[in-house]
C-alpha positions as CSV (number, residue, x, y, z in Angstrom):
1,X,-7.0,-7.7,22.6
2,X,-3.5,-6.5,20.8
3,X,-5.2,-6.0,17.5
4,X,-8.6,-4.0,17.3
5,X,-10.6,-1.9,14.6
6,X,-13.4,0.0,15.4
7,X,-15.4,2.4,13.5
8,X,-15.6,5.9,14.7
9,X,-17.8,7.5,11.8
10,X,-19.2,6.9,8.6
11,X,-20.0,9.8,5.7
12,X,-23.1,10.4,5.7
13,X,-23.4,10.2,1.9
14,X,-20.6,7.9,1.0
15,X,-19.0,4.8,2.1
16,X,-16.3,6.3,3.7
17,X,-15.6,6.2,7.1
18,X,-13.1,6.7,9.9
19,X,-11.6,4.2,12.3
20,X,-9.0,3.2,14.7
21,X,-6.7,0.1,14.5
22,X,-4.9,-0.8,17.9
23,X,-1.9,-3.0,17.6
24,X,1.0,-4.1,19.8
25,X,2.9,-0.9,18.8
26,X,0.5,1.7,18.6
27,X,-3.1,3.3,17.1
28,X,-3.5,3.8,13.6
29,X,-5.8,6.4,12.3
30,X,-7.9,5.2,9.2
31,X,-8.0,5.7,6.1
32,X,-4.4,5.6,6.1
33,X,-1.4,5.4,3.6
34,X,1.5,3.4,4.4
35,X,4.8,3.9,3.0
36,X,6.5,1.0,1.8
37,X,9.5,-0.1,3.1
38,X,10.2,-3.3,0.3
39,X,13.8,-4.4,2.1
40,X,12.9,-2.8,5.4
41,X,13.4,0.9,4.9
42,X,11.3,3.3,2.7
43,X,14.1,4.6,0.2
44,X,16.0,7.4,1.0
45,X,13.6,8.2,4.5
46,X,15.2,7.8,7.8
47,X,12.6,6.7,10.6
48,X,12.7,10.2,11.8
49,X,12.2,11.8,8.5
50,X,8.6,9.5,8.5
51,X,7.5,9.7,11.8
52,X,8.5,14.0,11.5
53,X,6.0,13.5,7.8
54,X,3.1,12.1,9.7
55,X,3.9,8.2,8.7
56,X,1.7,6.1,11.8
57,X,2.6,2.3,9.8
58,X,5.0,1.2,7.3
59,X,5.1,-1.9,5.4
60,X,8.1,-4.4,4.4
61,X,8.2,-7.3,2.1
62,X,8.4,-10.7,3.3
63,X,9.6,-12.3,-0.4
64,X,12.6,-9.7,-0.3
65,X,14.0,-10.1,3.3
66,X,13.2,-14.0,3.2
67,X,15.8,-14.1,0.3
68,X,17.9,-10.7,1.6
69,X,19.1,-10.8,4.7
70,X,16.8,-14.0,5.7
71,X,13.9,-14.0,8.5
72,X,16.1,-16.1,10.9
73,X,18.6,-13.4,10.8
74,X,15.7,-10.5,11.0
75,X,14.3,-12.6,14.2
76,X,17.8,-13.0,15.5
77,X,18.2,-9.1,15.4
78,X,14.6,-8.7,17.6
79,X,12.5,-8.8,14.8
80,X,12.1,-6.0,12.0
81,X,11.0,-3.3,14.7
82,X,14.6,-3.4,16.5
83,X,16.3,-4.1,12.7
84,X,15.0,-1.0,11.5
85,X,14.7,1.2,13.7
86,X,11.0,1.9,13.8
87,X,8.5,1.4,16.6
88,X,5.5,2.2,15.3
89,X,3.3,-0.5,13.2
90,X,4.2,-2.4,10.4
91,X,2.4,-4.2,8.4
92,X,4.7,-7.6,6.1
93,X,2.7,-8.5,2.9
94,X,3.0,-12.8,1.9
95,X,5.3,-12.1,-0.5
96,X,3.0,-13.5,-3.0
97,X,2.8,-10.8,-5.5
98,X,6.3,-10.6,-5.6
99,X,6.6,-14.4,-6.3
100,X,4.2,-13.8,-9.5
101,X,5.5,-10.6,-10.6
102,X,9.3,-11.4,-10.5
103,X,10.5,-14.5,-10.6
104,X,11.8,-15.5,-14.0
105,X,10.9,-19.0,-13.5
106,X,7.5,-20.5,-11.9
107,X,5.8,-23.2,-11.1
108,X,2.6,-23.6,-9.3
109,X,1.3,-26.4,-6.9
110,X,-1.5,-27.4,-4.9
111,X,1.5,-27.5,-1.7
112,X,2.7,-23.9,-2.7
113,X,4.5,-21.8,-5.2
114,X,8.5,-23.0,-6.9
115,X,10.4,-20.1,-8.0
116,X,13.9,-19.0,-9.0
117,X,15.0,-15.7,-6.8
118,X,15.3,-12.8,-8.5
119,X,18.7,-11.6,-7.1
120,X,20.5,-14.8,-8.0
121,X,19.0,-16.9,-9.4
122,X,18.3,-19.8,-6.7
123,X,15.2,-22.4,-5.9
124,X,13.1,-21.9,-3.8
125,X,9.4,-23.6,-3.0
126,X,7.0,-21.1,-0.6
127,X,4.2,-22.8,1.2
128,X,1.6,-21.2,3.2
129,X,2.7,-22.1,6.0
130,X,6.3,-20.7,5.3
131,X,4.6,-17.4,4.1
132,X,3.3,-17.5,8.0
133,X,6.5,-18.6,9.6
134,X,9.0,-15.8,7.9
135,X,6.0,-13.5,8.7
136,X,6.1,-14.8,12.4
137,X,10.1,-14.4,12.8
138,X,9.7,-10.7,11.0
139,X,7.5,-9.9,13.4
140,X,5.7,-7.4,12.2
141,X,2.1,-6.3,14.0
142,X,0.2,-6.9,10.7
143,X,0.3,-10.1,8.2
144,X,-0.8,-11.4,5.0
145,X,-2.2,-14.6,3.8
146,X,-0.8,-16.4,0.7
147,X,-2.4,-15.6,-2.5
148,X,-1.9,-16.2,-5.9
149,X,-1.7,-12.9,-8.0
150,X,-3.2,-13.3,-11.6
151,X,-2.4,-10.8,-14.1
152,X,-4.3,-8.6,-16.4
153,X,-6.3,-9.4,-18.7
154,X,-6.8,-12.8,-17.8
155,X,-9.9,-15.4,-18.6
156,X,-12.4,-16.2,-16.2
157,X,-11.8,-20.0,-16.0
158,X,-8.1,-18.9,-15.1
159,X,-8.8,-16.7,-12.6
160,X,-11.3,-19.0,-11.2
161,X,-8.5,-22.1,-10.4
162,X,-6.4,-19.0,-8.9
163,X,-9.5,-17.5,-6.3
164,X,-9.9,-21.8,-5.6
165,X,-5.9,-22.0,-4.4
166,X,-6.3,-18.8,-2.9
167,X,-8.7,-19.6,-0.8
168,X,-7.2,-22.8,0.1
169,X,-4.1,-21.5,1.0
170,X,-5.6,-19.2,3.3
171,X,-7.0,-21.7,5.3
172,X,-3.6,-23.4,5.8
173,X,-2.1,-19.8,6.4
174,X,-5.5,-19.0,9.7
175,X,-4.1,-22.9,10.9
176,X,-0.1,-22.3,10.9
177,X,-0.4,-18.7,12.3
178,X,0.4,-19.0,16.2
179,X,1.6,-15.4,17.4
180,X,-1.4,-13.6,19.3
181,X,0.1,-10.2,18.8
182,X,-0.1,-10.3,15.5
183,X,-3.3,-10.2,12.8
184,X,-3.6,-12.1,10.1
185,X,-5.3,-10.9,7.0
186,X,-6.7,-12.8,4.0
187,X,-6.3,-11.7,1.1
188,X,-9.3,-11.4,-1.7
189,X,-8.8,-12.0,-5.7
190,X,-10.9,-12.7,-8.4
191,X,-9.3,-10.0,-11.1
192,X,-12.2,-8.1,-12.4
193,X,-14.9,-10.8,-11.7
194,X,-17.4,-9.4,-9.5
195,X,-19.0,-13.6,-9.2
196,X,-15.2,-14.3,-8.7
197,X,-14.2,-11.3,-5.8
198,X,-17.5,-12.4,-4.1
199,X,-16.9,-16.2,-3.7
200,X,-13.1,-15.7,-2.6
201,X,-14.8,-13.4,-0.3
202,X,-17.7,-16.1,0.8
203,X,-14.5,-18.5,1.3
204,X,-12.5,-15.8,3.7
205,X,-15.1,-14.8,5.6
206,X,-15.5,-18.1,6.4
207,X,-12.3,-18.4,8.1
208,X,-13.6,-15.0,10.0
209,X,-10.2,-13.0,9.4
210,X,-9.5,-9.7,11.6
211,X,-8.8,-8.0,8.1
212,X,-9.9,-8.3,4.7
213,X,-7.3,-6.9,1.6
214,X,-7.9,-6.8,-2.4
215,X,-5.5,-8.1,-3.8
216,X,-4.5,-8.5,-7.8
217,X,-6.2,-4.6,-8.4
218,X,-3.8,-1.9,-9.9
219,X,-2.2,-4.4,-12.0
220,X,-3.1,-3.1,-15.3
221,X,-6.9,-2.7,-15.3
222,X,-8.5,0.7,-15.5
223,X,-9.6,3.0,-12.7
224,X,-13.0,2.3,-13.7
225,X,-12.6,-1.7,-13.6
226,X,-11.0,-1.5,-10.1
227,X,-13.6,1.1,-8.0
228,X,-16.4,-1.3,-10.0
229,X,-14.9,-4.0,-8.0
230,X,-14.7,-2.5,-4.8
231,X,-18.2,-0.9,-5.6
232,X,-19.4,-4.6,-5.9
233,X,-17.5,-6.2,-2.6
234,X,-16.7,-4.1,0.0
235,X,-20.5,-3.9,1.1
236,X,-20.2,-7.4,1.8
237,X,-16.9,-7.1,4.0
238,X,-18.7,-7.0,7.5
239,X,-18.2,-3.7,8.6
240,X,-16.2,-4.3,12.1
241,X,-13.6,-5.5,9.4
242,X,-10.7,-3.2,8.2
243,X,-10.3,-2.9,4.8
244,X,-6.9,-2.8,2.8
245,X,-6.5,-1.9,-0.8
246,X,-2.9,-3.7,-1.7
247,X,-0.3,-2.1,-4.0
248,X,-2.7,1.4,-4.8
249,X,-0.6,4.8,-4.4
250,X,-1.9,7.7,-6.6
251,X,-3.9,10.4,-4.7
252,X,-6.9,10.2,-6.6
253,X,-7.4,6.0,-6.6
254,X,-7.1,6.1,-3.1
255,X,-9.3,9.2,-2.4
256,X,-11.6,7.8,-4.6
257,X,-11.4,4.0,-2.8
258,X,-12.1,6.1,0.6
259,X,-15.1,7.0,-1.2
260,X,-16.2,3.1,-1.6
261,X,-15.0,2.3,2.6
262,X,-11.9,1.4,2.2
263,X,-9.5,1.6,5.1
264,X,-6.2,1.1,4.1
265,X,-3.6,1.7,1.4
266,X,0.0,1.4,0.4
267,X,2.4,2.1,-2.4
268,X,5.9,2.2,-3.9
269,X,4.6,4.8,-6.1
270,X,5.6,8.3,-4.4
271,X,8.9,7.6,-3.6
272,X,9.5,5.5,-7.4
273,X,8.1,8.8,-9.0
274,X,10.3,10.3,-6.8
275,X,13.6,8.9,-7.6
276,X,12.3,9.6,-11.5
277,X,12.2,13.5,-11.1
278,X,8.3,13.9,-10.8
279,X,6.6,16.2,-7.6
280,X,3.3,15.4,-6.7
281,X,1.5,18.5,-6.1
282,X,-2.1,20.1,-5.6
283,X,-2.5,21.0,-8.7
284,X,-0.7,17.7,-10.7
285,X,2.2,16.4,-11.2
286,X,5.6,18.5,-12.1
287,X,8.8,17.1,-13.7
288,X,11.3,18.8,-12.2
289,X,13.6,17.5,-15.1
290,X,12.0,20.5,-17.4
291,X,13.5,23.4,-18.6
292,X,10.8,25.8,-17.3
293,X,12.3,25.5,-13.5
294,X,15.2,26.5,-14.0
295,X,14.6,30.4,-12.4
296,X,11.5,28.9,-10.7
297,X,12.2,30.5,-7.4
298,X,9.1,29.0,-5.6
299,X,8.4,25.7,-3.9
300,X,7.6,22.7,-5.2
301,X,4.0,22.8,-3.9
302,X,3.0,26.5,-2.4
303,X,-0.1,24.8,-1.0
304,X,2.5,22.2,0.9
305,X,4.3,22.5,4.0
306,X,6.6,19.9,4.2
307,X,10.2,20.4,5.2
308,X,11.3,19.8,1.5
309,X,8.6,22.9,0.6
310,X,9.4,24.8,3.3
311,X,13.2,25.0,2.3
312,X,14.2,24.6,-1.4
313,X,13.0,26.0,-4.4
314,X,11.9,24.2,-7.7
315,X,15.5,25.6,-9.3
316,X,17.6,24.4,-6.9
317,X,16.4,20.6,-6.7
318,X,15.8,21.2,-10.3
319,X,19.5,21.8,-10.3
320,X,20.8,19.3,-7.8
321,X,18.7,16.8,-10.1
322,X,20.4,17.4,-12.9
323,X,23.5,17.8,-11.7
324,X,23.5,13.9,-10.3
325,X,23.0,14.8,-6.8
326,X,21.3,12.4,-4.5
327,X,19.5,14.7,-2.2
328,X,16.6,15.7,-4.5
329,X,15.6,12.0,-4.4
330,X,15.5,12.6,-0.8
331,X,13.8,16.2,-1.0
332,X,11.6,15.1,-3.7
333,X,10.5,11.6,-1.9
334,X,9.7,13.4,1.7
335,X,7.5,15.6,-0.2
336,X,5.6,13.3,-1.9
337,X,5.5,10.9,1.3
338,X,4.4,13.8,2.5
339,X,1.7,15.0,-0.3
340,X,0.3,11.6,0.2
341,X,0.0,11.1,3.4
342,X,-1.4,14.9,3.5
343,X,-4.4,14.0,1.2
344,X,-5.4,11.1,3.2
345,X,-5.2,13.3,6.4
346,X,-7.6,15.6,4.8
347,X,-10.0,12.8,3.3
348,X,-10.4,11.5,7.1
349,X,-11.5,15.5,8.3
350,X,-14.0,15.3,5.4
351,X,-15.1,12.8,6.9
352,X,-15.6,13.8,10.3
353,X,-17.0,17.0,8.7
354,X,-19.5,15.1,6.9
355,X,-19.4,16.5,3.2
356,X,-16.8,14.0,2.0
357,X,-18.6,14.0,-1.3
358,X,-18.2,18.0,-1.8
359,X,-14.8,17.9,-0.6
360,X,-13.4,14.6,-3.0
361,X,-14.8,17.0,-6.1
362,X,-13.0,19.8,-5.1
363,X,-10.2,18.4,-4.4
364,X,-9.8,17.0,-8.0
365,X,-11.0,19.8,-9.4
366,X,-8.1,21.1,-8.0
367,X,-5.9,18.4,-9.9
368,X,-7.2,19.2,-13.2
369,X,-6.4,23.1,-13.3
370,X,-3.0,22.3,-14.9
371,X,-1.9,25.9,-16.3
372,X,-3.7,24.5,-19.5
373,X,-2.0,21.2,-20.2
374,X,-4.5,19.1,-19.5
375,X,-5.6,16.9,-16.9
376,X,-2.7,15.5,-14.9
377,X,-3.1,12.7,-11.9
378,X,-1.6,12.8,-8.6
């Protein structure tokens, strides 16, 4: 089989568990994080830089290279493996979040989804089955079904017509999808609706799906709200099944997802935090922007050793920051690429240790001594 998942151990008292996924282009260790690479490159990381930081998959966006440079042209170039450079997994998302979030101008249809294009302004109309055919000519090793994406807070009659199209749009997506070396996953909504997130479940399973991803979570609704959900529906997800948790990139939601059995996780949000002036560190988060690292000879994370902790101090990128320069958004997004990718390393050892539950406490613990500020989240 090109695509396989198999469990190698589960916590013994938790959910969480470690696994292997086998693709066309190589074995992925789970739980893992996956950088995002939106336009087909993770911002300011060269392939090296990721595979060097422990990166084993990356994911594109199939709404942002349908429209920029085009699929045709992707597929032309080999497919997004040979177009960027990277020969490890990736893994395309539908686009369909990116359809609800950003286009100016929508309008929704039992066929598919009319929008206006964010960069310029042009129509467009996205079926499922063109979701699976830019998908198909991107190439990548894992893709998504359609979905539609409903925001926060919205009513349960609302959300109820959305986990309906959903679910039949994912059956058109399992009958256009032809490429055997790729695996296509469906994708499960129902907001914060536990009735809801178990009958668009019901309706994927149904279509037996090598994967199984939540969708429309981190979108506004509390920490709380979100591991409620995955509390409620991930015992249902049959367990040969890897599962993703879509759009979720601060340490402590995904540790604490791992916690619940899920698999799989990706995020804009180290290298956006990044590009903002903000570290992501073992003991919170530091803005690098404030005055009180001026002389601050030591690393960014003394606890890290990443190439960017390793080599500068908290003065100097505090200075190159300042200053305009671009390579502290580099520095600063390798490190917390790195930080990331780090914690989820050490959630799977828990694992295999077996005390997952002691070592998620201490690890936030950890978090909250915050040279008396408060509690800040990674």
């Amino acid at each position: 089989m090109m695509f396989k998942f198999e469990v190698i151990k589960t916590d013994p008292n938790t959910a969480a568990r470690l696994g292997r996924i086998t693709t066309p282009h190589g074995v992925i260790d789970t739980p893992v994080f996956m950088p995002v690479g939106t336009r087909a490159s993770v911002r300011a990381m060269t392939p090296e830089e990721l595979v060097d930081l422990g990166a084993e998959i990356v994911l594109a966006n199939a709404y942002h290279l349908y429209l920029r440079p085009g699929h045709k042209l992707v597929s032309v170039a080999g497919g997004l493996h040979k177009f960027m450079h990277w020969d490890r997994p990736i893994l395309t998302d539908s686009g369909g979040y990116q359809i609800f979030s950003l286009s100016p101008i929508m309008r929704i249809t039992p066929d598919g989804v009319e929008f206006r294009a964010l960069i310029d302004g042009s129509k467009h109309f996205f079926t499922p089955e063109l979701a699976i055919k830019v998908q198909e000519d991107l190439g990548a090793d894992i893709i998504m079904s359609l979905d539609q994406c409903t925001p926060y807070p919205s009513d349960h009659q609302f959300v109820a017509r959305a986990v309906a199209l959903t679910s039949a749009w994912a059956k058109r997506c399992r009958a256009a999808h032809k490429r055997e070396d790729q695996a296509l996953f469906g994708i499960i909504q129902g907001g914060v609706y536990p009735d809801l997130r178990l009958r668009s479940l019901e309706d994927l399973l149904a279509l037996d799906f090598p994967g199984y991803a939540f969708g429309g979570l981190s979108v506004g609704e509390s920490a709380e709200e979100a591991l409620s959900i995955l509390a409620a529906v991930t015992p249902n997800i049959p367990p040969e099944k890897p599962r993703y948790l879509m759009g979720v990139g601060s340490v402590v939601d995904i540790i604490c997802a791992i916690e619940q059995g899920v698999d799989m996780f990706d995020s804009v949000f180290p290298t956006r935090v990044a590009r903002n002036g903000t570290a992501l560190t073992s003991s919170g988060r530091v803005n690098i922007r404030n005055r009180r690292y001026e002389r601050d000879m030591g690393p960014i994370d003394s606890r890290c050793s990443c190439y960017c902790c390793a080599n500068y101090s908290r003065s100097y990128i505090r200075h190159l920051y300042m200053a305009g320069e671009i390579l502290p958004l580099r520095l600063l997004s390798w490190h917390n690429l790195s930080f990331t990718i780090q914690a989820v390393g050490s959630a799977r050892q828990a694992i295999e240790r077996g005390d997952y539950r002691d070592w998620l406490d201490r690890f936030i613990a950890d978090l909250e001594k915050t040279d008396g500020k408060g509690k800040l989240e990674v």
